[in-house]
C-alpha positions as CSV (number, residue, x, y, z in Angstrom):
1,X,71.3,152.2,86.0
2,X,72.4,154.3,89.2
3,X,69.8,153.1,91.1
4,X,70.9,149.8,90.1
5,X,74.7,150.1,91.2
6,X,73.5,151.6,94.5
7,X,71.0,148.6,94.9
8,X,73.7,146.1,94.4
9,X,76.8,148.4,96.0
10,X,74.2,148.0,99.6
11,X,73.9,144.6,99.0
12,X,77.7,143.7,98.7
13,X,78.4,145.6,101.5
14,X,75.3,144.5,103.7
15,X,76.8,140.9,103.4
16,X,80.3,141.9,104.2
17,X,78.7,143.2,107.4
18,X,77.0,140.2,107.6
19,X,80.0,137.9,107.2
20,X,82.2,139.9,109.5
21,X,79.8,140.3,112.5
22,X,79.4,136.1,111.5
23,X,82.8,136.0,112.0
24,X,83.2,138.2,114.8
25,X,80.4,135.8,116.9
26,X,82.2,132.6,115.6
27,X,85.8,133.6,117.0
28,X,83.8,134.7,120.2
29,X,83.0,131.2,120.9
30,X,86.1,129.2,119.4
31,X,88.9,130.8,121.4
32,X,87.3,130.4,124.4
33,X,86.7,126.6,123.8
34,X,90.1,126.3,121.7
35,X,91.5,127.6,125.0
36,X,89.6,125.1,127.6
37,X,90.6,122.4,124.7
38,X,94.4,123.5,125.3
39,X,94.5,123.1,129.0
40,X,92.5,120.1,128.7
41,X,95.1,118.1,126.6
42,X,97.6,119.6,128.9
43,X,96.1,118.3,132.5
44,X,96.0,115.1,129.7
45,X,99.9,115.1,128.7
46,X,101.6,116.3,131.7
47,X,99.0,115.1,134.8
48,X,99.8,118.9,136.1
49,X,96.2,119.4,137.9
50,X,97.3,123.1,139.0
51,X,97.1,125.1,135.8
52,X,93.3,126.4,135.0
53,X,91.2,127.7,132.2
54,X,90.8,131.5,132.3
55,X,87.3,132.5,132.9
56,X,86.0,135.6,131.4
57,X,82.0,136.9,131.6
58,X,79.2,134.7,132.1
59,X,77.9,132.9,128.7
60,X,78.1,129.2,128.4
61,X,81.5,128.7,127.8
62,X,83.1,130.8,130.3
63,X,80.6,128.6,133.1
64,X,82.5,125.2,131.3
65,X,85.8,126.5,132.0
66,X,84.6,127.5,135.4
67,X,83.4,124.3,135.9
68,X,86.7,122.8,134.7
69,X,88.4,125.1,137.5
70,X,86.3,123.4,139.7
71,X,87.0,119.9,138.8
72,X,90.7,120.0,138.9
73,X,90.6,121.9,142.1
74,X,88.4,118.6,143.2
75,X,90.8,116.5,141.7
76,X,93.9,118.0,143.9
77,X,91.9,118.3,147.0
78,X,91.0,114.3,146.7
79,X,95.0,113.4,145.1
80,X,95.6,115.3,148.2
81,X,93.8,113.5,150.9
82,X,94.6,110.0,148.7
83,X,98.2,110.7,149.2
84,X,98.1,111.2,153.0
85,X,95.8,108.1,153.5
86,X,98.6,106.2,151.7
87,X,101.3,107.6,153.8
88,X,99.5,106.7,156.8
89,X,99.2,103.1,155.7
90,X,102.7,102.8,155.1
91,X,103.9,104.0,158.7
């Protein structure tokens, strides 16, 4: 009888260890991408191409928001140089 309620008491809290450090990888990778997602919809909404996704470490999703950096400072380097060509059409 002991042995079984010590059995079962390292189970139960085996797979609370389980579900946390689960949980602890999940939210590792979802507010990282629930961030990029954020600033996404904003560029989206409000055409503001100078706002960027923060980058933190070097896994996967920190080399998408990187990436993301990278495209909106594209995107405002060309708006840039679009701009100027259409001021110098109009003079």
């Amino acid at each position: 009888q002991s042995t079984r309620t010590r059995l079962i008491s390292i189970i139960l809290i085996s797979a609370s260890l389980a579900i946390l450090l689960a949980w602890l990888t999940i939210r590792s990778i979802t507010r990282p991408l629930n961030n990029i997602r954020d600033i996404v919809s904003r560029v989206q909404r409000d055409g503001d191409f100078t706002i960027s996704a923060p980058v933190e470490g070097k896994d996967e999703v920190s080399q998408t928001a990187r990436a993301f950096n990278d495209l909106l400072a594209n995107l405002r380097v060309s708006l840039s140089s679009l701009l100027t060509h259409i001021a110098q059409v109009g003079d």
